[in-house]
C-alpha positions, 0 to 999 in steps of 0.5 A: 651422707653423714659419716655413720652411713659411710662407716656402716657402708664400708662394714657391709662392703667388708662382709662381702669381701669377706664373703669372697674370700670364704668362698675362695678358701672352700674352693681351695678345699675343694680343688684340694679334695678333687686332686686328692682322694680324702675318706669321709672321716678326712672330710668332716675334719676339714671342714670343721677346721674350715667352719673354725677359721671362717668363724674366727674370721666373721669374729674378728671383723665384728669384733675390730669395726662393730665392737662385737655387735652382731649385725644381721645385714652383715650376716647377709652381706657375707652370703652375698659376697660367697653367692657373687662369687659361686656365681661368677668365677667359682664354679669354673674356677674349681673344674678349671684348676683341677682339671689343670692340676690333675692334668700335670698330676698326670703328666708327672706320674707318666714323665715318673714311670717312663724315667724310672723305668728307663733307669731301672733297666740298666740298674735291674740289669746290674742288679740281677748279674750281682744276685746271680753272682752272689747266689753262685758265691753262696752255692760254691761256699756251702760246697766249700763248707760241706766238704770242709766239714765232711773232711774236719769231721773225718779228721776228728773221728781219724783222732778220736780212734788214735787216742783210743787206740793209744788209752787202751794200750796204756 
């Protein structure tokens, strides 16, 4: 084969690698948005970021090997790479990681709750005997303060009446 045939045969092989590879990232994306929950509005965003990057990435392997000529067979050999992939490995690969991650996900938050629990019984104890302790300081101290104001005030009168008594004599 003359050497344009060969060049051109390894620029299709590489739209389809890079048909894989674009398939594998929006699997990524994907097994991300199943472990979790996005809203619609999160949704449109990643996938114009991920419409951004496989663009910049069909860019640059037309701009690198092709001097930037569009080239229909490699269009089609990216479409290519993206269908041997979705129908090989890419749909179990996404149920199958994603159930995996889910699974740990679950596992975490189970092993999460049963130790915060466990510790917090001790801590929520100690922390209930200090409320109640403090609740008892503060109720003893608005005692305190009620019968020290009761008394400060009785003082005072008891000295406002002497130094009536004393202003009027004089």
């Amino acid at each position: 084969m003359s050497e344009l045939v060969v060049a051109e045969l390894m620029l299709l092989l590489r739209a389809l690698k890079l048909g894989i590879w674009i398939a594998v990232v929006y699997d990524l994306l994907r097994i991300f948005r199943r472990i979790i929950t996005h809203n619609v509005w999160a949704i449109g965003v990643e996938d114009g970021l991920y419409w951004c990057y496989v663009g910049s990435e069909f860019f640059k392997l037309l701009y690198e090997y092709n001097e930037g000529r569009l080239r229909w067979y490699l269009i089609a050999g990216a479409m290519i790479g993206m269908l041997l992939y979705s129908i090989t490995i890419g749909r179990s690969l996404v149920r199958f990681s994603s159930r995996i991650i889910c699974y740990l996900k679950g596992v975490f938050y189970r092993t999460y709750t049963k130790t915060r629990k466990t510790l917090a019984l001790p801590y929520g104890k100690a922390v209930n005997k200090y409320q109640a302790k403090k609740k008892a300081f503060q109720i003893s101290l608005s005692r305190q303060s009620s019968k020290f104001r009761k008394r400060l005030r009785n003082q005072l009168t008891q000295m406002k009446k002497m130094v009536k008594i004393i202003l009027c004599k004089q």
